[in-house]
C-alpha atoms as an extended CHARMM CRD file, in Angstrom:
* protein
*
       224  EXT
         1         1  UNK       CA              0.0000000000        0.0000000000        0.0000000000  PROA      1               0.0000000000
         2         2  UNK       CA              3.2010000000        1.9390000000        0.6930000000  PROA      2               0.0000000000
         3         3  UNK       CA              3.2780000000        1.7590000000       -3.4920000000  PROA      3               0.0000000000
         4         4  UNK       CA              0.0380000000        1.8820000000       -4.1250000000  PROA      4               0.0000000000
         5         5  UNK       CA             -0.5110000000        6.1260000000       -1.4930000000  PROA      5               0.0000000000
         6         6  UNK       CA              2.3750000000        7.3180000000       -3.4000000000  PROA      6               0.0000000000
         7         7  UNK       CA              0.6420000000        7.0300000000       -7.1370000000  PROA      7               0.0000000000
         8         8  UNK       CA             -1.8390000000        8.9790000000       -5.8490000000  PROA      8               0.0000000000
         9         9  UNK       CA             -1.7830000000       12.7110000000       -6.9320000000  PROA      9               0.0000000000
        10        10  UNK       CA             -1.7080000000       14.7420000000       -3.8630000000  PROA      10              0.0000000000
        11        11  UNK       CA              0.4560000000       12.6110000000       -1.5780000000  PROA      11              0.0000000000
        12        12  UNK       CA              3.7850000000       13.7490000000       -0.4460000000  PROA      12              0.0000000000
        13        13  UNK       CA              5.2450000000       11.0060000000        1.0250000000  PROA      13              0.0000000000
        14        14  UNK       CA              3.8320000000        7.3440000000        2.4340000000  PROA      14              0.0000000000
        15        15  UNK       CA              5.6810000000        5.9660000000        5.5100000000  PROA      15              0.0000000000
        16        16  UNK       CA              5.7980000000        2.5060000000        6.5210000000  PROA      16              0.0000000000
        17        17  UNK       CA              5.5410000000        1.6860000000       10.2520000000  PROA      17              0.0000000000
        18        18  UNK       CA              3.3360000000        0.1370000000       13.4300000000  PROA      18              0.0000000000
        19        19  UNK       CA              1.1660000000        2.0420000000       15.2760000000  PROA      19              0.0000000000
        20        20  UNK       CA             -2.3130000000        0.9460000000       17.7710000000  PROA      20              0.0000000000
        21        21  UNK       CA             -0.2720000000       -0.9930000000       20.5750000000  PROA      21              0.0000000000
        22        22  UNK       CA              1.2000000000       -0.1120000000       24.0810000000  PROA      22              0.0000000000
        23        23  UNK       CA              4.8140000000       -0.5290000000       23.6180000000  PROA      23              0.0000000000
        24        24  UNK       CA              6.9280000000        2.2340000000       22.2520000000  PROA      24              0.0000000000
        25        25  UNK       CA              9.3890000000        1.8960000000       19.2640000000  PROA      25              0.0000000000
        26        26  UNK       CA              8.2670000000       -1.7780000000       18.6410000000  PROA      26              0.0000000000
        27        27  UNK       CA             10.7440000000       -3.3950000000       16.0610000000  PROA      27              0.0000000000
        28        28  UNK       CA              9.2240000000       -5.9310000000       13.0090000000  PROA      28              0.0000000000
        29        29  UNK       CA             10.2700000000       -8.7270000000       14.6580000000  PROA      29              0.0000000000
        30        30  UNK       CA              7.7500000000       -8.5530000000       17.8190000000  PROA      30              0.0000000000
        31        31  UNK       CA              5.0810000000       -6.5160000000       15.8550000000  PROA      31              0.0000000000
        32        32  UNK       CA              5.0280000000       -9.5690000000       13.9060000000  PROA      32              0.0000000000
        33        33  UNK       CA              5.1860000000      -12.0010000000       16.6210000000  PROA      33              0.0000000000
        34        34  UNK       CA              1.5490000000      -10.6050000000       17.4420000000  PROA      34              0.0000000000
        35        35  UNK       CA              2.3060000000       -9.8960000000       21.0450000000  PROA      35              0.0000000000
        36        36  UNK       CA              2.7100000000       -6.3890000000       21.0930000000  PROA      36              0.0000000000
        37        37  UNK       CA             -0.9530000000       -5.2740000000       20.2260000000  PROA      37              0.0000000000
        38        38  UNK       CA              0.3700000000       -3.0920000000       17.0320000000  PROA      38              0.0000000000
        39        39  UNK       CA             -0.7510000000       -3.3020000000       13.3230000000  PROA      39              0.0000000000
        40        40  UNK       CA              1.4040000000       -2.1760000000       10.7130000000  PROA      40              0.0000000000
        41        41  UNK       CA              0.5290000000        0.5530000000        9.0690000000  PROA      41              0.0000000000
        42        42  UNK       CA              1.1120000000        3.3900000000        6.4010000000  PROA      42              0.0000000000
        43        43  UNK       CA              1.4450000000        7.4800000000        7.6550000000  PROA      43              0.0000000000
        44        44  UNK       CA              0.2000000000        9.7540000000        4.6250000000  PROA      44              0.0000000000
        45        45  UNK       CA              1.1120000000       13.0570000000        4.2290000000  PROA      45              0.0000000000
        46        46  UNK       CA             -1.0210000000       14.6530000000        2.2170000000  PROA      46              0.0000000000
        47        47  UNK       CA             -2.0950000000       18.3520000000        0.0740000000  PROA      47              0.0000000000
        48        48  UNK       CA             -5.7280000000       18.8520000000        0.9220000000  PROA      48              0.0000000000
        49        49  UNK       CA             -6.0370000000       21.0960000000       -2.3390000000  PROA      49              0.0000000000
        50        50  UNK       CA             -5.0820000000       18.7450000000       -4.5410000000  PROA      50              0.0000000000
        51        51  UNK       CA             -6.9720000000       15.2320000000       -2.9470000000  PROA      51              0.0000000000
        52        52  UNK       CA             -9.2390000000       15.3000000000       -0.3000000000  PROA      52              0.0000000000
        53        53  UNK       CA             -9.6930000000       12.6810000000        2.5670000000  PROA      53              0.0000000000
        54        54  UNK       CA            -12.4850000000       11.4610000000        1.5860000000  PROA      54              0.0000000000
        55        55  UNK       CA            -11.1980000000       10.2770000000       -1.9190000000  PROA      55              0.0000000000
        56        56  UNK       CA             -8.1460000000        8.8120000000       -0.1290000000  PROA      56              0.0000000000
        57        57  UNK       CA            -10.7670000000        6.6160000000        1.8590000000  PROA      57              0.0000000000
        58        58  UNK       CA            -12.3460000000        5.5290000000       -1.1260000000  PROA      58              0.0000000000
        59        59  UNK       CA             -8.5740000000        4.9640000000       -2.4600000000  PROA      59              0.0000000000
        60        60  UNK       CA             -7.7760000000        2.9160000000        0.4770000000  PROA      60              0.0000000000
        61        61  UNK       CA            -11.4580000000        0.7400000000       -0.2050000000  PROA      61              0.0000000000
        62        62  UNK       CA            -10.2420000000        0.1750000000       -4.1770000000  PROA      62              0.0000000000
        63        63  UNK       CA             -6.9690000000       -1.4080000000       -2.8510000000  PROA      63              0.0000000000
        64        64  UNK       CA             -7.7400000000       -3.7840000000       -0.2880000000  PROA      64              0.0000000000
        65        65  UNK       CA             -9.8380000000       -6.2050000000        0.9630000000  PROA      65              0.0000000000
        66        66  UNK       CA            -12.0190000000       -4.5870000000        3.3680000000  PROA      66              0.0000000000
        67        67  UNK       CA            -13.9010000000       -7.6880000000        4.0690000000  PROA      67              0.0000000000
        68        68  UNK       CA            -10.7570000000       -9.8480000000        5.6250000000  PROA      68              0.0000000000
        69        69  UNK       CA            -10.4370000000       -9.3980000000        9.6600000000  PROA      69              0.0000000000
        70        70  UNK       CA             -8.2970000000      -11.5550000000        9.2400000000  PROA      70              0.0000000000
        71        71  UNK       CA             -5.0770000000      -10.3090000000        7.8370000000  PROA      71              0.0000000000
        72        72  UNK       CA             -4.7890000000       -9.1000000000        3.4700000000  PROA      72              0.0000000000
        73        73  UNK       CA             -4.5400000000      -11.1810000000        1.1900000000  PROA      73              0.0000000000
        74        74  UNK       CA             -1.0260000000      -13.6760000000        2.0090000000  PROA      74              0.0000000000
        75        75  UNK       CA             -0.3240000000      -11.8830000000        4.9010000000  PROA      75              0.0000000000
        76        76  UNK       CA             -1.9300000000      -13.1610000000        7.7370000000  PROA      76              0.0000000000
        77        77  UNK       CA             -2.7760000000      -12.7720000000       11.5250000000  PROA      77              0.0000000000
        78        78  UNK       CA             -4.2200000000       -9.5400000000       12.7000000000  PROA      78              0.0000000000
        79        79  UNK       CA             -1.0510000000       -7.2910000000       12.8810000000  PROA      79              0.0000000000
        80        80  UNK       CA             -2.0180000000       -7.0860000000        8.8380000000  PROA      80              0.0000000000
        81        81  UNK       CA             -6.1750000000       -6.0130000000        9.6130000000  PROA      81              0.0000000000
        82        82  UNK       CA             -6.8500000000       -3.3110000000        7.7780000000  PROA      82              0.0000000000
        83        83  UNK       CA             -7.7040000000       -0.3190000000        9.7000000000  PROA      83              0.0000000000
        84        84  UNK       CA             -8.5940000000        3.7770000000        9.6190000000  PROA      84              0.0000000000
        85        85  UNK       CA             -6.8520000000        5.7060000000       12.5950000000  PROA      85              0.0000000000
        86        86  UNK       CA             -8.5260000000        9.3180000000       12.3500000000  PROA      86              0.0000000000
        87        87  UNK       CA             -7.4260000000       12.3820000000       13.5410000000  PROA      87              0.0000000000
        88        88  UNK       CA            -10.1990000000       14.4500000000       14.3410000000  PROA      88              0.0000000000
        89        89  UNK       CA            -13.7410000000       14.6510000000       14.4100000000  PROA      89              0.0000000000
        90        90  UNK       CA            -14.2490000000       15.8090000000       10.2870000000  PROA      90              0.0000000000
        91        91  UNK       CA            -12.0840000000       12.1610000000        9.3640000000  PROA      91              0.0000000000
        92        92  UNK       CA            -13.8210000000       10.2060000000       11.4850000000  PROA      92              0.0000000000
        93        93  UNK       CA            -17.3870000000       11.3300000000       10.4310000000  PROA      93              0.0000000000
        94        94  UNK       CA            -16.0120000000       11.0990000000        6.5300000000  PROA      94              0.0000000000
        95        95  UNK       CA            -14.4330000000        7.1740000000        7.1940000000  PROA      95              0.0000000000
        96        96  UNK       CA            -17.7510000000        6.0570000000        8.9440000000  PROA      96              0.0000000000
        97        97  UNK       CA            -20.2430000000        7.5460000000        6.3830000000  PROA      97              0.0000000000
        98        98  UNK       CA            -17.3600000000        6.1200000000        3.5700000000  PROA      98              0.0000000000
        99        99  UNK       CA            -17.9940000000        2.7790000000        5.4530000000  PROA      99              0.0000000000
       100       100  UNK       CA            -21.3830000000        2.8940000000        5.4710000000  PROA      100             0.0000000000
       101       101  UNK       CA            -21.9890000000        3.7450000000        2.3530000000  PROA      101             0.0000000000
       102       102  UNK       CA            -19.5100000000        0.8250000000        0.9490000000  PROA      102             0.0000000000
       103       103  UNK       CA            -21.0520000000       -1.5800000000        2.9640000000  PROA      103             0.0000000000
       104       104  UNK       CA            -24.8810000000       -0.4620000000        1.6590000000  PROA      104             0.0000000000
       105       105  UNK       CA            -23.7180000000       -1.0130000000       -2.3030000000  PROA      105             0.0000000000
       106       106  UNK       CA            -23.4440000000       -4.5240000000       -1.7950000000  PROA      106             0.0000000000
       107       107  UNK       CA            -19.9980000000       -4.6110000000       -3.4330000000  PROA      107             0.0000000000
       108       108  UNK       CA            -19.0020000000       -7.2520000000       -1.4850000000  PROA      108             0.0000000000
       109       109  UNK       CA            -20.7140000000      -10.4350000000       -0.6650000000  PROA      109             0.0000000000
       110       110  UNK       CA            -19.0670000000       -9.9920000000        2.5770000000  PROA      110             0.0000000000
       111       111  UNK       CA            -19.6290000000       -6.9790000000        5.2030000000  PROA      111             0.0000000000
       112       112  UNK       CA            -16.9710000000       -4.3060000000        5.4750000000  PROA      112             0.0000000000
       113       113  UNK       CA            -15.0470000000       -4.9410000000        8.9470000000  PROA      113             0.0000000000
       114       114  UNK       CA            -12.3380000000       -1.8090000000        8.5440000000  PROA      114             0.0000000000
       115       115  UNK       CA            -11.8880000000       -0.4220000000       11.9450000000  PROA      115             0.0000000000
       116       116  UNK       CA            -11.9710000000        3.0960000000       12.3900000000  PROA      116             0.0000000000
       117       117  UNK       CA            -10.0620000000        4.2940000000       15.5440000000  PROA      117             0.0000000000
       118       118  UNK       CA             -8.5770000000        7.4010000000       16.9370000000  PROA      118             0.0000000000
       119       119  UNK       CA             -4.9350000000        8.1050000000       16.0410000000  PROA      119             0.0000000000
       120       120  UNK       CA             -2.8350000000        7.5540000000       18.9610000000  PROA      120             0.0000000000
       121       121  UNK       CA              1.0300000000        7.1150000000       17.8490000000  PROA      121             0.0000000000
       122       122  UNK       CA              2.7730000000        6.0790000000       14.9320000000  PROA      122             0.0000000000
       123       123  UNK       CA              6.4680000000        4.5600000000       14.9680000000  PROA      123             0.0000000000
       124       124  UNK       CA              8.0630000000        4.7330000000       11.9920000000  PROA      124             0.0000000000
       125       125  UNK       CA              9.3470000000        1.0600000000       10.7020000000  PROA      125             0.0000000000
       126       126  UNK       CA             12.8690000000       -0.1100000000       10.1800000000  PROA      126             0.0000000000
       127       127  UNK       CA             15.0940000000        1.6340000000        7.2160000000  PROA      127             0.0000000000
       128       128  UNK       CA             14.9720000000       -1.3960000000        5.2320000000  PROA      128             0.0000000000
       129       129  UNK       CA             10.9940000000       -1.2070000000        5.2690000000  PROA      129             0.0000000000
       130       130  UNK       CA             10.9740000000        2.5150000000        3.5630000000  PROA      130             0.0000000000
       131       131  UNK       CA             10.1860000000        2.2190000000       -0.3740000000  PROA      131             0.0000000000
       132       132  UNK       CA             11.1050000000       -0.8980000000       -0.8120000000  PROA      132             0.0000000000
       133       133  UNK       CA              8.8000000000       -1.2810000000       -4.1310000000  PROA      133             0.0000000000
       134       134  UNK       CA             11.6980000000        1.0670000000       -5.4940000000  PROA      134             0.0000000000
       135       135  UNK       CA             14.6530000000       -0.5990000000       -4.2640000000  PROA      135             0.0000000000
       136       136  UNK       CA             13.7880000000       -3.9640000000       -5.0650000000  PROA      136             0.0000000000
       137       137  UNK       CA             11.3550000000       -3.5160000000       -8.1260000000  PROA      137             0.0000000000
       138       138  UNK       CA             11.3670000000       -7.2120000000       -9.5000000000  PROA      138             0.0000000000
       139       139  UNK       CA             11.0740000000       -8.7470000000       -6.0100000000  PROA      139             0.0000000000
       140       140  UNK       CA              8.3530000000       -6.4290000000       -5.0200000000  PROA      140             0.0000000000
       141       141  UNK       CA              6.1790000000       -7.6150000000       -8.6380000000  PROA      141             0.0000000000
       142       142  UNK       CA              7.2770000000      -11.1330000000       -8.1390000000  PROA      142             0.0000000000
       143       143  UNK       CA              5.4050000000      -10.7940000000       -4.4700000000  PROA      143             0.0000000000
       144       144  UNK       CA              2.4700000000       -8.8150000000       -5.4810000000  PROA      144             0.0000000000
       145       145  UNK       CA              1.8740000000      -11.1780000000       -8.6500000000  PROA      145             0.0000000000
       146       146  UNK       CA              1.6610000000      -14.0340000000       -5.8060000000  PROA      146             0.0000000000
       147       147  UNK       CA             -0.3790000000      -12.6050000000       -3.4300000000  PROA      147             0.0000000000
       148       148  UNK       CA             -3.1630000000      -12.0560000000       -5.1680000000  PROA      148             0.0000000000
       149       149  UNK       CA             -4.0500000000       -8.5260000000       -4.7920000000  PROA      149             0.0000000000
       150       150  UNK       CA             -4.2650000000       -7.4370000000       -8.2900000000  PROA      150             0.0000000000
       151       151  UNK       CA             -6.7110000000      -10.2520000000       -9.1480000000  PROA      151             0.0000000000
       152       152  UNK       CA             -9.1150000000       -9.5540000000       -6.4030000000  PROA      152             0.0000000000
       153       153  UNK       CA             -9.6000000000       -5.7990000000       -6.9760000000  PROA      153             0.0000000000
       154       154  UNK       CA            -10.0390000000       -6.4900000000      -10.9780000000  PROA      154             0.0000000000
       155       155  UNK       CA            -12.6480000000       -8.6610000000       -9.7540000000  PROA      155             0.0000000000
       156       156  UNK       CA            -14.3030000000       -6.6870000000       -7.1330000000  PROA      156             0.0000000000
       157       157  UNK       CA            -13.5840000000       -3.0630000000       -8.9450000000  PROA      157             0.0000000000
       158       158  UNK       CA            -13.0040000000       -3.6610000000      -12.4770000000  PROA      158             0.0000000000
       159       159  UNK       CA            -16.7210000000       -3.0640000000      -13.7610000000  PROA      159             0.0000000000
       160       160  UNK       CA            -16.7330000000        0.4860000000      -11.0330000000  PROA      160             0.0000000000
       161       161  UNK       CA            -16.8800000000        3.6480000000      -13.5760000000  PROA      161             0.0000000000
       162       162  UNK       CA            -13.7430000000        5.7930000000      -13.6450000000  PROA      162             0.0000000000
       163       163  UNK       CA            -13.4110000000        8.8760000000      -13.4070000000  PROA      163             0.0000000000
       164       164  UNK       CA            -10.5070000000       10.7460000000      -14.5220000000  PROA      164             0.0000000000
       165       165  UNK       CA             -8.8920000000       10.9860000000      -10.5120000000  PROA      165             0.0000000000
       166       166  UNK       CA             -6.1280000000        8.0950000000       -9.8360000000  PROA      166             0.0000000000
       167       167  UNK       CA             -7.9130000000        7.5100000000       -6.9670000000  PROA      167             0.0000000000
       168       168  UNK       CA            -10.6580000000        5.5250000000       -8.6660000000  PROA      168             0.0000000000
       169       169  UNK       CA             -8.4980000000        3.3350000000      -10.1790000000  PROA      169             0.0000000000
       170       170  UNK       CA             -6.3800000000        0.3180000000       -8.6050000000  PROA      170             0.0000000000
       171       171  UNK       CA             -3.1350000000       -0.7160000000       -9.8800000000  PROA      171             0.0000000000
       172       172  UNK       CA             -3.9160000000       -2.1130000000      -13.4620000000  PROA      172             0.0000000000
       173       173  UNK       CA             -3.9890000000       -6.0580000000      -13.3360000000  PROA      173             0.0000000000
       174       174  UNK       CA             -0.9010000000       -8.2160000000      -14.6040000000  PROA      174             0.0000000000
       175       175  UNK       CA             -0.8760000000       -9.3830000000      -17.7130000000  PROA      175             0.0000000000
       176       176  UNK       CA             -1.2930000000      -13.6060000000      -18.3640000000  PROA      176             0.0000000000
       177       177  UNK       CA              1.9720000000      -15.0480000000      -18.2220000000  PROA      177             0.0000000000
       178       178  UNK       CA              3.6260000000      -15.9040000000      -21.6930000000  PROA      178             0.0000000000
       179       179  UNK       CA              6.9550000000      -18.2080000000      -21.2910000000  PROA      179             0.0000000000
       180       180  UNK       CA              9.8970000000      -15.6750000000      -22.1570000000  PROA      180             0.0000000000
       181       181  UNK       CA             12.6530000000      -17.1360000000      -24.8640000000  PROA      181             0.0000000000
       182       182  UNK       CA             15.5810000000      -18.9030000000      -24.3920000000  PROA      182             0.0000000000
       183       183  UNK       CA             17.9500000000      -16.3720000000      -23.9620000000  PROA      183             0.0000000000
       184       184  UNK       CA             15.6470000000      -14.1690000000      -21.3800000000  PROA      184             0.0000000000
       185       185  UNK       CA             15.5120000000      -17.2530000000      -19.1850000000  PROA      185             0.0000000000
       186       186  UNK       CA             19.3470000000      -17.6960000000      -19.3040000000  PROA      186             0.0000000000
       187       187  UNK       CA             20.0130000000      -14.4120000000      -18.1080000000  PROA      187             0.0000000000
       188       188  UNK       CA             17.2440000000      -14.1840000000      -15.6140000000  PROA      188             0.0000000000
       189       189  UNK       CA             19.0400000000      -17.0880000000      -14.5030000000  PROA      189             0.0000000000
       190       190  UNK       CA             22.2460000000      -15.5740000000      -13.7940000000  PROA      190             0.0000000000
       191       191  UNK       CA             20.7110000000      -13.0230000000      -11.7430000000  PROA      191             0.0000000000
       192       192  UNK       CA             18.9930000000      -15.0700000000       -9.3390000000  PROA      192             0.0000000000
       193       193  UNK       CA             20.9430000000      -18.3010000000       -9.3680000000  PROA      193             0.0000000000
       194       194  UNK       CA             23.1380000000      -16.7940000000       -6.1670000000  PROA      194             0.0000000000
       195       195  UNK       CA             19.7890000000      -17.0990000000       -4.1070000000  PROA      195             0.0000000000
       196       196  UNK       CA             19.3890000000      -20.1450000000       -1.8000000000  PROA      196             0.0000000000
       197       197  UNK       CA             16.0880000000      -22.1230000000       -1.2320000000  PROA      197             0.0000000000
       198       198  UNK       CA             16.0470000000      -20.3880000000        2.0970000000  PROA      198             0.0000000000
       199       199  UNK       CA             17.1130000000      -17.1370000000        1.4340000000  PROA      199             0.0000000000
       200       200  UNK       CA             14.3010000000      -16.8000000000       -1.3960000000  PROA      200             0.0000000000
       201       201  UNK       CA             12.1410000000      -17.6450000000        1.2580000000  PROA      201             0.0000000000
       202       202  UNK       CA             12.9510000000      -15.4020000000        3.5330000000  PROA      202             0.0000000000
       203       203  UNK       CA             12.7040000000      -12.5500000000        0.5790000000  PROA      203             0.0000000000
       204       204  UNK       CA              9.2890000000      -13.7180000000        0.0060000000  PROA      204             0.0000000000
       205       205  UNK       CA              8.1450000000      -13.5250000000        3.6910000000  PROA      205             0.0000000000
       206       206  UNK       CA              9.3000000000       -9.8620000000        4.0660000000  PROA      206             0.0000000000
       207       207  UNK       CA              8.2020000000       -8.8140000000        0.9940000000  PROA      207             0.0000000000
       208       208  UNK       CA              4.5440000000      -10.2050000000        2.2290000000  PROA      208             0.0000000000
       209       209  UNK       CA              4.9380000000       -8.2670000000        5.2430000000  PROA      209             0.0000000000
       210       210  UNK       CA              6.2960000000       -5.3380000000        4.1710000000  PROA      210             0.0000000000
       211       211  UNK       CA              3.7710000000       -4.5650000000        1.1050000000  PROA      211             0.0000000000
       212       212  UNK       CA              0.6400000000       -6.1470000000        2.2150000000  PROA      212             0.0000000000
       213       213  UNK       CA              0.5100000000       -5.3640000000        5.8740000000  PROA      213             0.0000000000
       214       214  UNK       CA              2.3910000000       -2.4360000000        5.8080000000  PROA      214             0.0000000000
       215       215  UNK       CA             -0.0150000000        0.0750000000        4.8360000000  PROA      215             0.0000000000
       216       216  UNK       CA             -3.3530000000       -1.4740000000        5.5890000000  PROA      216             0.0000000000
       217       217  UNK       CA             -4.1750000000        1.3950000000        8.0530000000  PROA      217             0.0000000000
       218       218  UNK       CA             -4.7940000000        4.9690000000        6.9390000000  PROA      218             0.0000000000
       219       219  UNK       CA             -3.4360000000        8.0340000000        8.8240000000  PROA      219             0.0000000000
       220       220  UNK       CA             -3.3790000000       11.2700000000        7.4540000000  PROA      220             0.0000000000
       221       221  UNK       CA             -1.6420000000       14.7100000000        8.3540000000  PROA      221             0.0000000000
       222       222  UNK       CA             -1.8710000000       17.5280000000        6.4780000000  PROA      222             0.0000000000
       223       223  UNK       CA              1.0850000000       18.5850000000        4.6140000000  PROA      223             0.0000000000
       224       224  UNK       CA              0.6870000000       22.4190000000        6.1760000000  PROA      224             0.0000000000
């Protein structure tokens, strides 16, 4: 989701990091462990005169599944829930009419179990966590290809009308797979042949973590 904030015209910047448990400065590690009561989550700062909260909630509906209370998509556990942590007053009344409203159009077969909370503290996650759909570009398609994302919001969102805003519109869906030539495989071979069995594991499991859970809540701050 990280990725998916900073398309969106009007966003300055998207931050990975935990927020909604007790403990301060919680690393990955024990947010993950699901002991310490935090979610991981996505900070948005945001220009108010270019996109407007309300279009960022309807953003945040178009690229999740609001209907899981269980984790998204291959992440699971409820560290990866999605979630709305409001600032004042005006966001909250905006993400529970939002809600409402989603929940009335029978989009979903499923009810809409976001939870909308009061913003309480964010920490910021590790370095390593921070745009990570830039700095590793072909593992970060390899995961979301795999999780499933892209499929589910074609199906839930792809016969929606769009408008001309970027917030109407998810990511556009892979395309069907078609077996590269010879020569592409060789060299895509070469690139990845230094990974292990394990250590491609352990790229997959963070990149699960980091993309999926990582900015299933919304907060929002102004940007003046």
């Amino acid at each position: 989701m990280e990725s998916d904030f900073e398309k969106l015209t009007g966003v300055k910047e998207a931050i990975s990091g935990y927020t909604g448990g007790e403990s301060e400065n919680p690393t990955y590690e024990q947010v993950t462990s699901g002991r310490t009561g935090h979610v991981e989550a996505v900070q948005i700062y945001y220009d108010p005169d270019v996109v407007s909260y309300g279009q960022m909630v309807e953003y945040l509906w178009r690229h999740t599944n609001p209907t899981d209370n269980g984790g998204q998509f291959s992440d699971r556990g409820k560290e990866y829930r999605t979630g709305i942590f409001y600032h004042d007053e005006e966001q909250r009344r905006i993400a529970e009419a939002s809600k409402a409203e989603l929940n009335a159009s029978s989009r979903f077969r499923k009810p809409v179990v976001t939870e909308i909370h009061r913003y309480q503290k964010f920490w910021p996650a590790e370095t390593y966590h921070q745009d990570y759909y830039k700095k590793n570009p072909l593992r970060y398609k390899y995961y979301r290809y795999g999780s499933g994302r892209d499929e589910f919001l074609e199906k839930a969102w792809g016969d929606a009308p769009q408008g001309q805003k970027q917030s109407l519109k998810p990511d556009t869906p892979l395309k069907v797979y078609s077996r590269p030539d010879e020569e592409v495989l060789r060299a895509r071979a070469k690139i990845t042949s230094h990974f292990s069995r394990s250590d491609l594991g352990q790229v997959w499991t963070s990149r699960l973590s980091k993309t999926a859970g990582l900015a299933q809540l919304l907060r929002v701050k102004r940007t003046r």
